[in-house]
N, C-alpha and C positions, 0 to 999 in steps of 0.2 A: 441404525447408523447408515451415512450415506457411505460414498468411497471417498469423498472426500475427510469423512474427518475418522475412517481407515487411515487415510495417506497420513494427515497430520499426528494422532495416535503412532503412528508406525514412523514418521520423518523425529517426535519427537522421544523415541523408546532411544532411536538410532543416536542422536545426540545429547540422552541426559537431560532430556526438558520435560520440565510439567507441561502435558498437551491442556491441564484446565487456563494454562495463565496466557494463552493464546487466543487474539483477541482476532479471532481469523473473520467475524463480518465486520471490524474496521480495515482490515488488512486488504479485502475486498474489497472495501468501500472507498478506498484511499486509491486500488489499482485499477476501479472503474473510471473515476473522475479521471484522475488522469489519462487514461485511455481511450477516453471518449472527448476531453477538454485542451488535451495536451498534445502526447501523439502514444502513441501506441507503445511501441518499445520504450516508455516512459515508465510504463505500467511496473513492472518487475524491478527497474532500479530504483523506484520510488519505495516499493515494498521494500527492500535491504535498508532503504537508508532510512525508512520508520525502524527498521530492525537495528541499524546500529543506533540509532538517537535514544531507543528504548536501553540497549543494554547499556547505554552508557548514562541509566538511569530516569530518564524522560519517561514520565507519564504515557502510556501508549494512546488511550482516548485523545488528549492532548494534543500527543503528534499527528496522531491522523487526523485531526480538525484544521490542524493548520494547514497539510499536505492537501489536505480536500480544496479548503479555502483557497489554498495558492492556486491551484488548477483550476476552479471555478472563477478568477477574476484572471487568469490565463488571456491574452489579446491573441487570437486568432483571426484570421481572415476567411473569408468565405471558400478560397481554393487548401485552405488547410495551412498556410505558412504565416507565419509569425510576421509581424507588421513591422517595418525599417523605419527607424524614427530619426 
């Protein structure tokens, strides 16, 4: 086991969650793109809001495609800021 899926095991004992239904390399995969596509502190509230679209029933693979998708066609500019149309 890494410490990472310690943490998750241990963040989901804390809250009454199955740590198997945790789909933690889209969860990653959803707070790279953005974090690297988008901007940085994007990263973490992109993760919650795949987490509430899930509990509120949404497919998680699903959410994270799209999350991905949207940050991958994200219009960035060369100094990093978002383009004025």
């Amino acid at each position: 086991m890494t410490v990472l899926d310690d943490w998750v095991t241990a963040a989901c004992a804390e809250l009454e969650l199955d740590p198997t239904e945790v789909p933690v390399s889209a969860v990653l995969d959803v707070a790279r793109d953005v974090a690297h596509q988008v901007v940085r502190p994007g990263a973490p509230v992109s993760a919650y809001l795949l987490g509430v679209a899930v509990g509120r029933g949404a497919d998680p693979a699903a959410v994270a495609a799209r999350l991905s998708a949207l940050a991958g066609s994200w219009p960035v500019e060369l100094d990093g800021t978002t383009p004025v149309e």
